[in-house]
C-alpha positions in Angstrom: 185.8 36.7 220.8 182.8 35.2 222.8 182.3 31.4 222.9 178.9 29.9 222.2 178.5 26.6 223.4 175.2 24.3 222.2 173.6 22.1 224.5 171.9 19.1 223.1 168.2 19.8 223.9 169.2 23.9 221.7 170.3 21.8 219.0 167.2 20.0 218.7 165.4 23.2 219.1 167.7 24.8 216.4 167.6 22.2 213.7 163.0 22.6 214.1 163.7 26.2 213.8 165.6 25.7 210.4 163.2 22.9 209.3 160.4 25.6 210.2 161.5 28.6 208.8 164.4 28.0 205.9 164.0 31.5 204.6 165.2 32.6 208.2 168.7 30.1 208.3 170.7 33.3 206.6 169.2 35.9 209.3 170.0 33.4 211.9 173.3 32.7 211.0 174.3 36.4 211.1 173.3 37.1 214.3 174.9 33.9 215.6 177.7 35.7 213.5 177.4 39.3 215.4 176.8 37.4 219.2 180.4 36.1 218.5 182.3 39.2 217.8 180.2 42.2 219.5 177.2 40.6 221.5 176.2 44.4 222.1 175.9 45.4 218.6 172.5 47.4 218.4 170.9 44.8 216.1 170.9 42.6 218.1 168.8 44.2 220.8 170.4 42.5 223.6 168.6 42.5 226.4 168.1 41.2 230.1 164.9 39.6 230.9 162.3 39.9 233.6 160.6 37.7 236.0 160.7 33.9 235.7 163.2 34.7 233.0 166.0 36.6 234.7 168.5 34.7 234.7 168.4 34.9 230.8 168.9 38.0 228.1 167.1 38.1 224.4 168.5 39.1 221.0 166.3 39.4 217.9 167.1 37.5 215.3 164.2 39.9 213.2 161.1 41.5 214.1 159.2 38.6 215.3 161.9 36.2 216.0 163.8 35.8 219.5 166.7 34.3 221.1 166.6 33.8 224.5 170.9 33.4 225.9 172.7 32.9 228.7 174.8 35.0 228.9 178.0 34.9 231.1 180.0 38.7 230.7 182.9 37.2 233.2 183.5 33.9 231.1 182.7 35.3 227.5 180.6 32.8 227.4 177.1 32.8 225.3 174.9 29.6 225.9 171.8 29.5 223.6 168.6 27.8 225.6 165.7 28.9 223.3 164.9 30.1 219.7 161.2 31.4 218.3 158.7 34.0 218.1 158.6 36.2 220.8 155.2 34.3 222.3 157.4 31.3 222.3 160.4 32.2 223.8 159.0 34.1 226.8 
């Protein structure tokens, strides 16, 4: 099983998210849910991303909304830094 660990500034991020879209929580929760036991599920859409953002990988929480992860394969280690629409995470 993969190990998420949330920094404080992703918390803060999180908790707008929520306050922002409530009718999302469930959605986010599952993927959250899915990153834990198969990160590379096909719903999730994991992917690695380009330029300024290499260092990270995305997931889709829906159609419009985005998690942007590091993602450490060797330590099975999943570190969320960012959570929005697609505009606002890349």
């Amino acid at each position: 099983m993969i190990k998420i660990i949330y920094s404080g500034p992703y918390i803060k991020k999180e908790k707008k998210f929520i306050k922002k879209h409530p009718d999302l929580v469930s959605q986010y929760e599952k993927t959250i849910e899915l990153l834990e036991i198969n990160p590379y599920h096909p719903s999730l859409r994991l992917h690695k991303l380009t330029g300024k953002l290499s260092d990270l990988y995305s997931v889709s929480i829906n159609i419009t909304y985005r998690l942007s992860i590091e993602f450490l394969i060797k330590e099975d280690t999943i570190i969320p830094v960012e959570i929005g629409t697609h505009e606002e995470v890349y």
